[in-house]
C-alpha positions as CSV (number, residue, x, y, z in Angstrom):
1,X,-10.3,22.0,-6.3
2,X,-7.0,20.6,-7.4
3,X,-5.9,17.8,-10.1
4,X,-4.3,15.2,-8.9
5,X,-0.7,15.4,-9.1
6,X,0.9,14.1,-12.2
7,X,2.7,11.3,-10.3
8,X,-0.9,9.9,-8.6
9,X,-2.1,9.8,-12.3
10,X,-2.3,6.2,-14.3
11,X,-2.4,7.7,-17.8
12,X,-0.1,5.0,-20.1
13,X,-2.9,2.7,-21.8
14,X,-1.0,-0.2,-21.3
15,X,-0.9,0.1,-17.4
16,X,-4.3,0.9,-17.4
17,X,-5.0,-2.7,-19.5
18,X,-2.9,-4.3,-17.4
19,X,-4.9,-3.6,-14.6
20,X,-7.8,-4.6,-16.0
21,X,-7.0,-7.5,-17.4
22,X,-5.0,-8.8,-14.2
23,X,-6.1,-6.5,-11.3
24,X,-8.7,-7.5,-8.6
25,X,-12.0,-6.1,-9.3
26,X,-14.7,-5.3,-7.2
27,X,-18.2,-4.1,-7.8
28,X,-20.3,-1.0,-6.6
29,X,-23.6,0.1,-7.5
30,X,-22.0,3.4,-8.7
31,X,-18.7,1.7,-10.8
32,X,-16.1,-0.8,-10.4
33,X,-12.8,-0.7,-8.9
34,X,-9.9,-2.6,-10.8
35,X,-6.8,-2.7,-8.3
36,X,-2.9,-3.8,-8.1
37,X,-1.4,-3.1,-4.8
38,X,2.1,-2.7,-5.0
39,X,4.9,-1.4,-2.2
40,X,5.3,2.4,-3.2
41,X,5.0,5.2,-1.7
42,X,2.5,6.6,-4.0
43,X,-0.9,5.2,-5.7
44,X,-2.0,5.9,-9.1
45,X,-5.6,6.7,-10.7
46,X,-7.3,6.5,-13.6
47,X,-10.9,6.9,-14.6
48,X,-13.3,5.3,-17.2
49,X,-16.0,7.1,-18.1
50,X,-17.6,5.7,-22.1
51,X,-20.8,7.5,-23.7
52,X,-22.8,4.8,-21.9
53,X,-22.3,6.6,-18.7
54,X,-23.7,9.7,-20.6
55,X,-23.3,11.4,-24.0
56,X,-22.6,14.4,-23.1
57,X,-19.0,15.0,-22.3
58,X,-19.6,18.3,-20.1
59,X,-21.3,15.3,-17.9
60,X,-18.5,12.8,-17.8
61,X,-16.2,15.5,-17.4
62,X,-18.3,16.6,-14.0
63,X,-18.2,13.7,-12.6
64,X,-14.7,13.4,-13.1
65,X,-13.4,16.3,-11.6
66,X,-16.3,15.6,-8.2
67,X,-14.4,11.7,-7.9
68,X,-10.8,13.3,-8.6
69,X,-11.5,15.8,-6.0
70,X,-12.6,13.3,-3.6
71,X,-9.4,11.1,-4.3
72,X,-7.3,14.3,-4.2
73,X,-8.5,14.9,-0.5
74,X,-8.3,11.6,0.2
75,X,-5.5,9.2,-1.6
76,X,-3.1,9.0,1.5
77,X,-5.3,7.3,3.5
78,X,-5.2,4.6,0.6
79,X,-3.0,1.1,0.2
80,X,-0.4,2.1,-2.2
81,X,-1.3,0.6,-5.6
82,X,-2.7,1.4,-9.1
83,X,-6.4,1.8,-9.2
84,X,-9.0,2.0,-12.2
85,X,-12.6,3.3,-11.5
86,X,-14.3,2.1,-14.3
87,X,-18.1,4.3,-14.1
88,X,-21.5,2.3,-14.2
89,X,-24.4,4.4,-16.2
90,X,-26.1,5.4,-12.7
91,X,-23.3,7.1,-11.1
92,X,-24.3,10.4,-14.0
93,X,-28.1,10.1,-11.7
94,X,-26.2,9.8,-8.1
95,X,-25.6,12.9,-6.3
96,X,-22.2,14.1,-5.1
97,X,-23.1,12.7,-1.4
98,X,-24.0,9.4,-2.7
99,X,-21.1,8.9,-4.9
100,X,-18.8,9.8,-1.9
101,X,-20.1,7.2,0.1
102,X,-19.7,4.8,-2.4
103,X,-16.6,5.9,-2.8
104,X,-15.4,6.0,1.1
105,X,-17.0,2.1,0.9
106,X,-15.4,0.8,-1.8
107,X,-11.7,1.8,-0.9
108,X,-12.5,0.5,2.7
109,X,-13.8,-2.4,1.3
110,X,-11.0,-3.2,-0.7
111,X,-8.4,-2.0,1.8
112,X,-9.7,-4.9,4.3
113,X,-10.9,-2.4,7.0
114,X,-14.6,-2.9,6.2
C-alpha cells in the first residue's frame, strides 16, 4: 500500500482550519467529511483522528493507513477540492468493508452522483 503523494496531502494547519471552519460538512455514521471544491487538477486530504477515536495510537494509525489506501486507489475519481475526514469513535469498531462503503457513500454523496 502506498502513501498518498505529497501533493494530494492537506498537511498546513491553517488550511486544514480553514476548511473546517468554512468548508461544507457532511455527516456519516463512521466520520464527517469537511469539503472546499476548488478548480485544480489535484485534491488534497487530511485526516483527524483524537484519542476519543481510540487511545491507542497503533489504532488511529491503522485506520489511517486502511482510509489513505482506499483514497490512494481511489482519489481520481473525486471533484477536485480539499477534503478533511474528521473520525467518529465507531469507525475504530467498523471493519475495513464497512468503512469502505461509507466511504464510496460519502464521496458520492457529496459529489452529487448519489
Amino acid at each position: 500500500c502506498m502513501a498518498l503523494p505529497r501533493q494530494n496531502r492537506l498537511s498546513k494547519r491553517k488550511d486544514i482550519e480553514n476548511i473546517l471552519k468554512h468548508g461544507k460538512r457532511a455527516s456519516f455514521p463512521l466520520f464527517k467529511i469537511f469539503f472546499q471544491f476548488y478548480n485544480t487538477s489535484y485534491s488534497r486530504f487530511a485526516f483527524i483522528l483524537s484519542r476519543k477515536v481510540s487511545k491507542k495510537a497503533v489504532i488511529r494509525n491503522r485506520l489511517r493507513r486502511r482510509v489513505t489506501a482506499w483514497i490512494y486507489a481511489h482519489h481520481q475519481n473525486f471533484k477536485k477540492g480539499d477534503y478533511t475526514i474528521l473520525f467518529l469513535p465507531g469507525a475504530i469498531k467498523a471493519s475495513r468493508k464497512k468503512i469502505y462503503e461509507e466511504l464510496e457513500r460519502a464521496f458520492k454523496t457529496i459529489s452529487g452522483d448519489r
